[in-house]
Wavefront OBJ file of the C-alpha trace (Angstrom):
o trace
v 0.000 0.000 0.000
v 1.633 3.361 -0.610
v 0.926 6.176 1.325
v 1.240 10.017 0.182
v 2.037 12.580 2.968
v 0.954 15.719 2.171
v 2.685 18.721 4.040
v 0.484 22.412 4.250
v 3.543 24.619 4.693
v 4.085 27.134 2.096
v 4.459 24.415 -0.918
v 6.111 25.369 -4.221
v 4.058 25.228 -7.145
v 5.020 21.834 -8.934
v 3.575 20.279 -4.707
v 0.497 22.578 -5.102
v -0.417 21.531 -8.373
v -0.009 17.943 -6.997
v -2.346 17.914 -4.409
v -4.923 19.989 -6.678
v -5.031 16.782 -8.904
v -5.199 14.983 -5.486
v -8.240 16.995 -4.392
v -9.975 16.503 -7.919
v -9.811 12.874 -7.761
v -11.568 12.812 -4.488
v -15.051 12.964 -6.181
v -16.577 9.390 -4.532
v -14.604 8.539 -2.241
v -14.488 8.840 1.527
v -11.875 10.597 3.546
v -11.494 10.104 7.095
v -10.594 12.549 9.688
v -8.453 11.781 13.106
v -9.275 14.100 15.253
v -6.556 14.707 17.814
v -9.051 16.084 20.857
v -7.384 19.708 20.488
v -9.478 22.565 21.223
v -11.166 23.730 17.518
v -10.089 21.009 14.935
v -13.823 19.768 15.391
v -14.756 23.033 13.757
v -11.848 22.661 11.126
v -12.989 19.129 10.216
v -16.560 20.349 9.417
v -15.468 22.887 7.241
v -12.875 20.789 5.438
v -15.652 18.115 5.085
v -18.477 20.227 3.562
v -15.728 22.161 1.370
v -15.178 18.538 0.412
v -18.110 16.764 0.004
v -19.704 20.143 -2.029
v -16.683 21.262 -4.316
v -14.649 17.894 -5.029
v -17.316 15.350 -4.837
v -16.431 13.209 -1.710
v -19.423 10.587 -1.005
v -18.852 9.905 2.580
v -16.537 11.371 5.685
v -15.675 9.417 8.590
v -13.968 10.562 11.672
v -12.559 9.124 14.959
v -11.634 11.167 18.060
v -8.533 10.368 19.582
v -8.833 10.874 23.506
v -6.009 13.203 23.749
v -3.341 14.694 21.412
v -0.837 12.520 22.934
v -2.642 9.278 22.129
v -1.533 7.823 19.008
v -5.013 6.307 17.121
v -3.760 2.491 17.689
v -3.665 0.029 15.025
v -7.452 -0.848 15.380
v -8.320 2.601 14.544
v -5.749 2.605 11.862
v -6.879 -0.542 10.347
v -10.666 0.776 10.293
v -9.816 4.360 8.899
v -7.481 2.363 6.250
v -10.021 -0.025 4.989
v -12.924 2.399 4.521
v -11.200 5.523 3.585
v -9.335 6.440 0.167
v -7.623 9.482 2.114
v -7.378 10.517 5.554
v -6.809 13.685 7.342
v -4.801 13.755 10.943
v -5.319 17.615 11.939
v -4.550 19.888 14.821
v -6.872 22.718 16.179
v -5.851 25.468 18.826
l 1 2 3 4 5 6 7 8 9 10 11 12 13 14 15 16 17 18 19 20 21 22 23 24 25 26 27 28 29 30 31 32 33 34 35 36 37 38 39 40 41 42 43 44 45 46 47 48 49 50 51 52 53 54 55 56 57 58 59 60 61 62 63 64 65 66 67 68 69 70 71 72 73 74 75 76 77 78 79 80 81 82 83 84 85 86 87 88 89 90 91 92 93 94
């Protein structure tokens, strides 16, 4: 399985016009969302998952809330978010 790490800070054009054609093949599919229990990312992940869902298409959006952010998600969780998502999102609020 290969997995593609995406990184937000400032990315050059050639990485911006990568994950574009990332986004635009998300029409479909279902990302998933780890939410690592810090204050606001529960607001983040609803607006990333409507902006989702209504401009690129995504069918379905899962999420699972770690108990803390210094939890890792364990394998279980891993497994799940790796068998029913195509792409998932591990965010940080404040």
């Amino acid at each position: 399985m290969n997995t593609l790490v995406y990184d937000p800070v400032a990315p050059d054009l050639a990485t911006a016009a990568h994950a574009r054609l990332a986004l635009d093949t998300l029409a479909g599919k279902t990302v998933g969302f780890i939410d690592n229990a810090k204050p606001n990312f529960e607001l983040l992940a609803d607006e990333l998952a409507a902006l989702l869902e209504s401009r690129y298409g995504v069918a379905r959006v899962v999420r699972h809330k770690k108990r803390s952010a210094a939890q890792g998600a364990g394998d279980a969780v891993l497994d799940r978010l790796a068998a029913e998502c195509d792409a998932v999102i591990a965010g940080s609020g404040d």
